[in-house]
Every structure is written in structure tokens, then in C-alpha cells.
Backbone as a ProteinNet text record, in pm:
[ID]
protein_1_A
[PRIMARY]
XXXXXXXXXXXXXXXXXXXXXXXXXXXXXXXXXXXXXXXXXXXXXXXXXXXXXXXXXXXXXXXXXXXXXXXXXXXXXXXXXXXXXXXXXXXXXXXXXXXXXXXXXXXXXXXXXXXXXXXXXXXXXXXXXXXXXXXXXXXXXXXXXXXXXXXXXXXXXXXXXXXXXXXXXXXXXXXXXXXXXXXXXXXXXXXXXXXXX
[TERTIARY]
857.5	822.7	809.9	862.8	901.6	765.9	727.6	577.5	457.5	502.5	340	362.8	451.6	508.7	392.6	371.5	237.4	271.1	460.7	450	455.8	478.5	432.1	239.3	222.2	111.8	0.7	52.1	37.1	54.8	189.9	252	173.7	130.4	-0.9	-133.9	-167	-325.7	-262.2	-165.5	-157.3	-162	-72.7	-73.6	-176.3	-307.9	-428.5	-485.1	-478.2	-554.7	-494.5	-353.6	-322.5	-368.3	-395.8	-450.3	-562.7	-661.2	-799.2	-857.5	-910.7	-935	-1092.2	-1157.6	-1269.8	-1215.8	-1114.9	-1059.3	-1029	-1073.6	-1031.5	-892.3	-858.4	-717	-824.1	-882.3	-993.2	-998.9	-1011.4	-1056.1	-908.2	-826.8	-703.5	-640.6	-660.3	-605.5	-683.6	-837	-876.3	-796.9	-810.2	-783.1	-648.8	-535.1	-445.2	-452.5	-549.7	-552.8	-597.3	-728	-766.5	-676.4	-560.7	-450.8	-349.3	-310.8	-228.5	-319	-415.2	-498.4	-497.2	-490	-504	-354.8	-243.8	-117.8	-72.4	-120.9	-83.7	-172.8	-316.7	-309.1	-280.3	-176.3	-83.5	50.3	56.7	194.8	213.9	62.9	73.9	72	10.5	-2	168.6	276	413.6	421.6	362.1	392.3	310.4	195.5	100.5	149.2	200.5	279.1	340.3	424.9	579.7	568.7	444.4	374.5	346	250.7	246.4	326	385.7	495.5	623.3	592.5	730.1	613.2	486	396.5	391.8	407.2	389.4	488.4	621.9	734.6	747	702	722.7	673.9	514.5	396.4	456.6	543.5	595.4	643.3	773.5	845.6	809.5	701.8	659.3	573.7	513	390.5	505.5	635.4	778.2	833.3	816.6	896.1	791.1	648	513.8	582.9	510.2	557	651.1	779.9	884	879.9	822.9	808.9	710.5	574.7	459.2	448.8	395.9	326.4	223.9	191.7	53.1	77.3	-21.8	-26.8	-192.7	-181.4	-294	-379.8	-423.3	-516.3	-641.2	-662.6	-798.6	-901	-966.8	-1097.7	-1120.1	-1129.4	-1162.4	-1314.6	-1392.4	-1528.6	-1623.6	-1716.9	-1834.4	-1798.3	-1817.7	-1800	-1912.3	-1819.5	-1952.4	-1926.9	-1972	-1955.3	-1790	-1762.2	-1626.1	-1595.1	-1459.7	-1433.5	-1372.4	-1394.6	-1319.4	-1194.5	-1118.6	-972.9	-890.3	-992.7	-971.1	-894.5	-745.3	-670.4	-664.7	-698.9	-685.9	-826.6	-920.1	-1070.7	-1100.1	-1189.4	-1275.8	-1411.9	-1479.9	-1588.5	-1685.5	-1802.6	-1866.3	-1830.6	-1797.5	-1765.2	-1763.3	-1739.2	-1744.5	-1623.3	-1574.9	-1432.2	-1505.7	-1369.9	-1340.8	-1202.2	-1218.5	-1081.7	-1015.5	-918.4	-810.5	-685.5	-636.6	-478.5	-444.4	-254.6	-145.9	-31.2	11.4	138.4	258	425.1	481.6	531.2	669.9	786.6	742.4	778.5	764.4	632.3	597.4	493.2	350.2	272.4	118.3	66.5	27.1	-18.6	-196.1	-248	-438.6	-425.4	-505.5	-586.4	-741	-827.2	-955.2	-885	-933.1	-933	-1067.4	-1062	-1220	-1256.7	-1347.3	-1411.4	-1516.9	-1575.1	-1735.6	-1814.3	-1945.4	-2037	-2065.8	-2110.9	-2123.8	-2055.7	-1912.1	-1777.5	-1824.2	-1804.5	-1824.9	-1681.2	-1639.1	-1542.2	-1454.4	-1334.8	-1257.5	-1239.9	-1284.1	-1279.4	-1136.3	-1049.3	-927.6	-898.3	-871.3	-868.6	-688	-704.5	-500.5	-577	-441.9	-448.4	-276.2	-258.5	-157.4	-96	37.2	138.9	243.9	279.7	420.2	527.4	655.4	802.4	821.7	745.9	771.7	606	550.7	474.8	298.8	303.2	177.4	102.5	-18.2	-156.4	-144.9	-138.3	-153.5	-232.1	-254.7	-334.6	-227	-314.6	-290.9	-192.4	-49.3	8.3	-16.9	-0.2	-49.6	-16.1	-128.7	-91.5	-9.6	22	124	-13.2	-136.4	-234.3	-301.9	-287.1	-328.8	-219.5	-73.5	7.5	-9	-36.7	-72.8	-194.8	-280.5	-405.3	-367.3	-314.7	-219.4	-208.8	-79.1	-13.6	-111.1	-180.7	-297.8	-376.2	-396.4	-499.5	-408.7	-303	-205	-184.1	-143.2	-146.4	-196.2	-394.7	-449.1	-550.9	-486.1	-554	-452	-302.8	-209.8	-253.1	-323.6	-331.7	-453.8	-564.2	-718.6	-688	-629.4	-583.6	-543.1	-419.8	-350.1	-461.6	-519.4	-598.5	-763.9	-776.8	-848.8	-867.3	-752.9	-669.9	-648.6	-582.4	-573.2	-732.6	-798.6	-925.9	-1042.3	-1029.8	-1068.2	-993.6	-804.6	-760.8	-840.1	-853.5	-922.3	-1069.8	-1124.5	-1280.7	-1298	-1170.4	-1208.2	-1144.3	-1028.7	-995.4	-1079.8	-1169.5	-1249.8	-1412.1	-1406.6	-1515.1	-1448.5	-1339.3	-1231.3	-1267.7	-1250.3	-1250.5	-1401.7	-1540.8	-1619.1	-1677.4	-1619.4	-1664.4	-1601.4	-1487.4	-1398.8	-1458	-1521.9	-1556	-1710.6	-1809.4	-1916.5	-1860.4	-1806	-1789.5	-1708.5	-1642.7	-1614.5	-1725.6	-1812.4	-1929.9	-2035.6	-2002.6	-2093.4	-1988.3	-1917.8	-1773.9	-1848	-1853.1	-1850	-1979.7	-2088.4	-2227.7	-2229	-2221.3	-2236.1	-2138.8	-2050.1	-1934.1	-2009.3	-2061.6	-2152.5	-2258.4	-2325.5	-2503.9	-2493.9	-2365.5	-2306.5	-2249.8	-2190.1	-2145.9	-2201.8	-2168.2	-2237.7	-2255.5	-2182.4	-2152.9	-2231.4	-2291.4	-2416.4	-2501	-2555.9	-2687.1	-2853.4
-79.5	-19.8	-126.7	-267	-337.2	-417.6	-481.8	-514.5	-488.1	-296.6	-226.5	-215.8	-280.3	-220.9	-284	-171.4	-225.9	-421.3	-423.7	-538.2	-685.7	-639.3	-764.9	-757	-698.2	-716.9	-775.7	-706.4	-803.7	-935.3	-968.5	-1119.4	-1222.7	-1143.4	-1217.4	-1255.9	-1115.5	-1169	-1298.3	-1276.2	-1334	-1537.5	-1539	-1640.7	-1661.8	-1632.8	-1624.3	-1733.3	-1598.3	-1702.4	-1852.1	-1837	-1965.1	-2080	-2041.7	-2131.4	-2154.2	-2022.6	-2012.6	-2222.7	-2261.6	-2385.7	-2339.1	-2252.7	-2237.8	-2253.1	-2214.8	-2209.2	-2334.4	-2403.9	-2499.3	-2509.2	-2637.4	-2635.9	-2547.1	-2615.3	-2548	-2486	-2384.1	-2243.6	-2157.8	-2259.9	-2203.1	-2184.3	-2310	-2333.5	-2227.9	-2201.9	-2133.5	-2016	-1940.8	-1792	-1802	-1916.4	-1831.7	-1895.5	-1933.4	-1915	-1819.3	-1754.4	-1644.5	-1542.3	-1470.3	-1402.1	-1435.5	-1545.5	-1619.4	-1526.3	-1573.7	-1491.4	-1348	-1312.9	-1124.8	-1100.3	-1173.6	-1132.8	-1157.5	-1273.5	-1265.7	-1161.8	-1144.9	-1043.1	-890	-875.1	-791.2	-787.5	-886.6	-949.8	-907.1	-1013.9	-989.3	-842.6	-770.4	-631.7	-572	-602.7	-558.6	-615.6	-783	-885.2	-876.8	-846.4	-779.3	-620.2	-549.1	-408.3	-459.5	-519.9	-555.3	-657.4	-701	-795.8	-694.8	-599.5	-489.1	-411.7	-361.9	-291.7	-355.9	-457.1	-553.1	-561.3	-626.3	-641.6	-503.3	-397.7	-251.8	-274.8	-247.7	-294.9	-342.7	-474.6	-571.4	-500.3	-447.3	-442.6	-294.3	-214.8	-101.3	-92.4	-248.6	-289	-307	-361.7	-471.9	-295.5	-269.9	-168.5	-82	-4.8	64.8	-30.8	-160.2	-271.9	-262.1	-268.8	-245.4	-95.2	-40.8	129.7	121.1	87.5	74.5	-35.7	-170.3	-209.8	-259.5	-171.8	-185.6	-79	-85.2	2.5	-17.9	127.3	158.8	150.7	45.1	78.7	54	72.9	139.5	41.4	-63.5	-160.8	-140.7	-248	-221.4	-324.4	-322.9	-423.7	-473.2	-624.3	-697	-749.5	-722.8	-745.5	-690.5	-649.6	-641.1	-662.6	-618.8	-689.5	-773.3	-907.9	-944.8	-973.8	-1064.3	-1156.3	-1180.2	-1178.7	-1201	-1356.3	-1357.9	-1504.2	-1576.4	-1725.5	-1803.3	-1791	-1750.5	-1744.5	-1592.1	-1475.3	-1365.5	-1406.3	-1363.8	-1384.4	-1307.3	-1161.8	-1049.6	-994.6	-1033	-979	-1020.8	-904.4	-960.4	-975.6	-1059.4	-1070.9	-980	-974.9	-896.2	-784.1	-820.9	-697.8	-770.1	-673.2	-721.4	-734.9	-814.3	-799.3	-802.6	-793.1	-780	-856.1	-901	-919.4	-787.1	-822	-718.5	-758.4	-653.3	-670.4	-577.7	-574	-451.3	-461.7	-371	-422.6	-406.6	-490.6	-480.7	-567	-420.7	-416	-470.1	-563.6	-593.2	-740.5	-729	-862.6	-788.4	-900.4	-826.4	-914.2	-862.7	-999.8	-1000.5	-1090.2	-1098.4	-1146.3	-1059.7	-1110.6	-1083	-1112.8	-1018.2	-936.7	-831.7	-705.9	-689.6	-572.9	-580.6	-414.8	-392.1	-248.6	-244.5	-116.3	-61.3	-154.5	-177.9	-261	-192.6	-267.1	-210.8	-131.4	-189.2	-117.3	-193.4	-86.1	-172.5	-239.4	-267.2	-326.8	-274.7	-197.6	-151.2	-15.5	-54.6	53.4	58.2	206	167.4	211.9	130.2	112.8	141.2	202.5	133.3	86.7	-23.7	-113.6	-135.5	-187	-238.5	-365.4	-355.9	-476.6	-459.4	-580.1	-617.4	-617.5	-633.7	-618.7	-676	-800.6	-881.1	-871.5	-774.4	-676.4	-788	-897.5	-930	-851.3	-884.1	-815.7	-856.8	-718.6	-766	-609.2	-654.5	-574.4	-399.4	-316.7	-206.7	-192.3	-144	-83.5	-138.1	-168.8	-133.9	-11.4	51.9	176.9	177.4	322.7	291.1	300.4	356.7	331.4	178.6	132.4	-3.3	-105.8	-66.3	-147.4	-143.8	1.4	36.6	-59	-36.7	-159	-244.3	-314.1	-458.4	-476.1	-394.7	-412.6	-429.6	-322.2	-314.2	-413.9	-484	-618.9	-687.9	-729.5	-852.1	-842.9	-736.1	-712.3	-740.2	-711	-713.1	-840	-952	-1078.7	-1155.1	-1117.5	-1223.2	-1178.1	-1084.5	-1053.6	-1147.9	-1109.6	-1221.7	-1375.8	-1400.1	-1551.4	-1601.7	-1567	-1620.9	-1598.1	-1469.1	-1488.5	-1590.5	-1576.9	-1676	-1817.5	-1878.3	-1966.8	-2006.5	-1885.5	-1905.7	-1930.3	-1858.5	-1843.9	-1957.7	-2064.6	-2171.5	-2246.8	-2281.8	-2336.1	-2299.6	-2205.3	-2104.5	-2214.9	-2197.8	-2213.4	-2387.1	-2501.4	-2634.8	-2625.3	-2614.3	-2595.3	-2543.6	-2485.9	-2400.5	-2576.2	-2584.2	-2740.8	-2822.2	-2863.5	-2963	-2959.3	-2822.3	-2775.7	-2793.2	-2778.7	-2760	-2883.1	-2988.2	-3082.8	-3137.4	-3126.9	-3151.4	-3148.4	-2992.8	-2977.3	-3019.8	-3034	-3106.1	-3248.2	-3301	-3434.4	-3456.4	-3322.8	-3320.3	-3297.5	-3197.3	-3134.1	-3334.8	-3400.5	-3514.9	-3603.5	-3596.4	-3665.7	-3658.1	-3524	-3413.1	-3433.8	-3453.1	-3478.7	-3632.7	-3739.8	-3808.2	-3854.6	-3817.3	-3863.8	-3809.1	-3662.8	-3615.5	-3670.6	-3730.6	-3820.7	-3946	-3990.8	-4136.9	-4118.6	-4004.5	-3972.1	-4006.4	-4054.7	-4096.4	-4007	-3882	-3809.2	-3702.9	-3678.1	-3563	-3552.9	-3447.8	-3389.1	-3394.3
5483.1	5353.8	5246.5	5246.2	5139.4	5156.5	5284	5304.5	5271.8	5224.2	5197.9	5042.8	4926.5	4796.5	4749	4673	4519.4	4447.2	4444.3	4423.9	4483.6	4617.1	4684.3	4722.9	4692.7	4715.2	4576.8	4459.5	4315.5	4362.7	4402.2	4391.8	4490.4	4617.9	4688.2	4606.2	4558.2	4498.7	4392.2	4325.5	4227.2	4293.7	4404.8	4445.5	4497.7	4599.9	4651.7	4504.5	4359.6	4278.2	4218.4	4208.9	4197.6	4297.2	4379.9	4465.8	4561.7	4478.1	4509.3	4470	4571.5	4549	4510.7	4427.7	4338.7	4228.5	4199	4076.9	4014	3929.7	3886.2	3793.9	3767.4	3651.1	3521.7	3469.6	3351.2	3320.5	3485.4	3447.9	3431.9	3504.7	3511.3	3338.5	3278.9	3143	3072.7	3052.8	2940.9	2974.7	3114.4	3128.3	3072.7	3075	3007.7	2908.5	2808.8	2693.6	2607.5	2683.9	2665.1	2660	2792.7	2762.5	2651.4	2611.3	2514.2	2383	2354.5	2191.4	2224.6	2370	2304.6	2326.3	2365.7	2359.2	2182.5	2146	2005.9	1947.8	1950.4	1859.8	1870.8	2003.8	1992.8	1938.3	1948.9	1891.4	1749.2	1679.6	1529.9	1458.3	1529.6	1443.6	1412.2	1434.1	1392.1	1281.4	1302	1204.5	1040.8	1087.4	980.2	906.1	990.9	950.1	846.8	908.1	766.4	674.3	745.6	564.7	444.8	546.4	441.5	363.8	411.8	395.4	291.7	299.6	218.9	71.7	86.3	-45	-109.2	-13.5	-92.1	-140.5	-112.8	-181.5	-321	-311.6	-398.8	-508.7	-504.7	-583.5	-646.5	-584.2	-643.5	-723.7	-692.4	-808	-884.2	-909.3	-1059.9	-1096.3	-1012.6	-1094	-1146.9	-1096.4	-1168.1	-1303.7	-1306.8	-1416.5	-1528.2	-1428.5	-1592	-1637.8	-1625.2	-1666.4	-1768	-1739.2	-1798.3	-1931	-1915.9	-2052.8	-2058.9	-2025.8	-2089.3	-2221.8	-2326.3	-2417.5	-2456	-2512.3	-2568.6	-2714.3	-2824.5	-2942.8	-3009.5	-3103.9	-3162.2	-3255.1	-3222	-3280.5	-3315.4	-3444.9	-3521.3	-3525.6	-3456.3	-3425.3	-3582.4	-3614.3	-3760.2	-3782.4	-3621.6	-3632.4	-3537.4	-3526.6	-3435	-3310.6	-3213	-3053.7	-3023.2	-2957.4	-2877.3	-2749.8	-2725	-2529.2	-2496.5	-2408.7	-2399.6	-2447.6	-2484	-2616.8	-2493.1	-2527.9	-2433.1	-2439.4	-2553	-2608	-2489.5	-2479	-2470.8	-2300.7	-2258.5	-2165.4	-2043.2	-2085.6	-2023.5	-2030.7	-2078.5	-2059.5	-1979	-1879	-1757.2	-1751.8	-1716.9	-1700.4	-1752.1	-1780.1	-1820.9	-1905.2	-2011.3	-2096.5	-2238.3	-2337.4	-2458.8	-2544.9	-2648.3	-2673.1	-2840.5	-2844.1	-3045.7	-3067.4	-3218	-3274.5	-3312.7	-3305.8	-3394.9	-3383.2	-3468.1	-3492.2	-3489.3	-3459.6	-3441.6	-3473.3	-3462.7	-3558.4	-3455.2	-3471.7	-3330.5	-3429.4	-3460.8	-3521.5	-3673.4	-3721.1	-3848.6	-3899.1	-3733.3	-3734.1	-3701.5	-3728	-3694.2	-3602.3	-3465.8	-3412.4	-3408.8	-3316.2	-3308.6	-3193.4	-3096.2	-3036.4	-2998.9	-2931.4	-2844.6	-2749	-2762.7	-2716.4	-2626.7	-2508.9	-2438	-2571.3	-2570.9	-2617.9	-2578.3	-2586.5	-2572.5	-2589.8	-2572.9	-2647.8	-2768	-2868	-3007	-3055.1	-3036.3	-3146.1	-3240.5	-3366	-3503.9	-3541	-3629.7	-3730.3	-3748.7	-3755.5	-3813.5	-3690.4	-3602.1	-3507.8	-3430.7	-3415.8	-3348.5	-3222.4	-3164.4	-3011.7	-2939.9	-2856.3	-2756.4	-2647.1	-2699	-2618.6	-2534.9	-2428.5	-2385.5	-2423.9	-2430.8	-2448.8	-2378.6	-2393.8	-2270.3	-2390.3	-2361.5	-2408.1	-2522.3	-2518.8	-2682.4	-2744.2	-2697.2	-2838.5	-2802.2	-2709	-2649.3	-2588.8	-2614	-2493.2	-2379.2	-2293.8	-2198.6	-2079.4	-1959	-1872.6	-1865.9	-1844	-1792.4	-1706.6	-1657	-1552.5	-1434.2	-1338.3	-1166.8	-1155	-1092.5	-1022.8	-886.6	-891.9	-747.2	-617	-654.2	-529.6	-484.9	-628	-648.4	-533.4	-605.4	-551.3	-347.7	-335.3	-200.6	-110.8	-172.3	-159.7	-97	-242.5	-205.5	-89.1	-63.9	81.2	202.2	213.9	301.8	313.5	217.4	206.3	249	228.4	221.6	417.5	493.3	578.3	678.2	626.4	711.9	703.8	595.7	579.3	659.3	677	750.5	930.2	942.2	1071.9	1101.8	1011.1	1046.6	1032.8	902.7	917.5	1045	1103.1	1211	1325.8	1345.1	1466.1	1400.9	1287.1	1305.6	1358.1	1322.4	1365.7	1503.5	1564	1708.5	1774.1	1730.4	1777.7	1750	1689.3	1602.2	1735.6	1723.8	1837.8	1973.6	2010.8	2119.6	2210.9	2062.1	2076.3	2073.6	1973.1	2042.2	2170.2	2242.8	2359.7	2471.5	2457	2536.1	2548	2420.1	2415.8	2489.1	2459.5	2576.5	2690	2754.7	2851.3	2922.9	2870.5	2913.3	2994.1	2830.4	2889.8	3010.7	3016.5	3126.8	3276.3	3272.2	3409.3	3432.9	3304.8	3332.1	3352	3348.1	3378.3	3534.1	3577	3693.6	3788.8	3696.1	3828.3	3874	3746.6	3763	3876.6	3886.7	3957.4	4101.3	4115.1	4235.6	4298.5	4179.1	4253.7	4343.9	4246.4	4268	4387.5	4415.1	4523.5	4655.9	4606.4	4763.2	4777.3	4669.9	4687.6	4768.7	4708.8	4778.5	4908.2	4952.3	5079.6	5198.6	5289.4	5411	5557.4	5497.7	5585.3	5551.6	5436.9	5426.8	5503.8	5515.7	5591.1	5527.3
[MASK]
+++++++++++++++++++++++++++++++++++++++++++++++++++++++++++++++++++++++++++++++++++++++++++++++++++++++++++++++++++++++++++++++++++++++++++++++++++++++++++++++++++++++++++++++++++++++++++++++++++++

């Protein structure tokens, strides 16, 4: 019964190919390099999970810490909008800003603000600020913070297999040349042979 078991009979083929003399070292090395990259990128997907999962985390925190001492107050544009200002910190690209001012506590501060295109002058806008009464961006949302994670996740999963796969692909050039320079070994040893037909 132990002669006919599914696993001695694995453990034959398996040895057959270790020592299939078609088989080269070469071919021997890529194939388990080839298994090596799809075992890691089984590997990594736990590793990519709890990347995520920890950046959701993180990004919860801070987007729960904005909430808490971000505010909304009520500023008054001092001119025309135009192109976004080189000064402007928190404006993004393509959009238009204005001066203005607000008030935060007993001080008034200035900065550019983004608004509509063609806000006039004196136009009043809310805007966001952080704890000591600066401009600054909107909240993170908690879907936003979600994102995050998901991106963060699933860029530590492509990185690393990119990587491996970069390793993969010069190893695999190594390799090629290896055995063209064997197949030239191989010719020429049988051309020179004296014992050919």
C-alpha cells in the first residue's frame, strides 16, 4: 500500500525532474525563480492588507484631530479674483484666489483664499482654519481617509512585486545568456568531435 501512495509517487516525479539530464541548472534556477515571485506575491497580499489597514487608521486619526480643531470662519475678499498667487499655500492649481481678511480672536489675519472666478471685492466667503486661527485645507473625510489606505496598500503590493519582477527579468537575461553560450560550448565540442557521424 505504501508503494502505490499519491506521495511517493510525487517524490519520484519530483526526483525524475531533478535529474532529468534535459533539464538544465538554468532552467532549473529560473523555474524556481519563477515559483519564488508567485509565492511572494502571495505572500505580499497579508502584507499589503495591513499596510492598509494601519494608513486607514492613521488617516482616521488625523481626519478625527482635523474635525476637532479645524474651523469655519467668515472672510472678506479685499480685491477682484485672479490666477492663483505664488504666495497662496493651500490653493490648487487651476483656480482663482483673492485677498482677504478674518478675524481670529482679537487679531485680523490675510491671506489668498481660492473663490469662484469673478468674485468681486468685498465678497464673503468661509473659509477653513486650523487651531491658531491660520488658513488652512478642508477636513479629510473619513472616505477620503479610506482611499488612502487602499492606495497605500495596493502601491506597497506593486512596488515590491515590481521589484521582484525587475530582479526576475535581469536574472532570467543572466540566464539566457548562460545557456546560449552553453548551446555554443555544446556545438562546437560535437563539430570538433571525432566520433560523429
Amino acid at each position: 500500500m505504501w508503494n502505490n501512495s499519491p506521495a511517493r509517487g510525487l517524490r519520484q516525479r519530483s526526483a525524475r525532474q531533478r535529474h532529468n539530464p534535459l533539464l538544465r541548472r538554468s532552467d532549473r534556477i529560473e523555474n524556481m525563480l519563477t515559483l519564488a515571485v508567485v509565492v511572494l506575491a502571495f505572500a505580499m497580499l497579508p502584507l499589503a492588507i495591513l499596510v492598509g489597514a494601519r494608513t486607514i487608521d492613521s488617516q482616521l486619526t488625523l481626519a478625527e484631530k482635523q474635525v476637532a480643531d479645524y474651523r469655519t470662519v467668515s472672510a472678506t475678499t479685499l480685491a477682484d479674483s485672479t490666477g492663483v498667487s505664488v504666495t497662496s499655500d493651500v490653493a490648487p492649481s487651476g483656480v482663482d484666489t483673492a485677498p482677504a481678511k478674518w478675524t481670529w480672536g482679537n487679531e485680523t489675519r490675510h491671506a489668498d483664499i481660492t473663490v469662484d472666478p469673478a468674485t468681486p471685492s468685498g465678497t464673503r466667503e468661509d473659509i477653513w482654519v486650523n487651531a491658531d486661527g491660520n488658513l488652512t485645507t478642508e477636513p479629510m473625510s473619513p472616505s477620503a481617509a479610506r482611499v488612502a489606505g487602499v492606495i497605500a496598500g495596493m502601491f506597497t503590493w506593486f512596488a515590491v512585486m515590481m521589484i521582484a519582477l525587475s530582479g526576475f527579468l535581469i536574472c532570467r537575461v543572466s540566464l539566457n545568456r548562460a545557456r546560449d553560450a552553453q548551446w555554443d560550448r555544446d556545438l562546437r565540442q560535437f563539430l570538433d568531435s571525432t566520433t560523429r557521424h
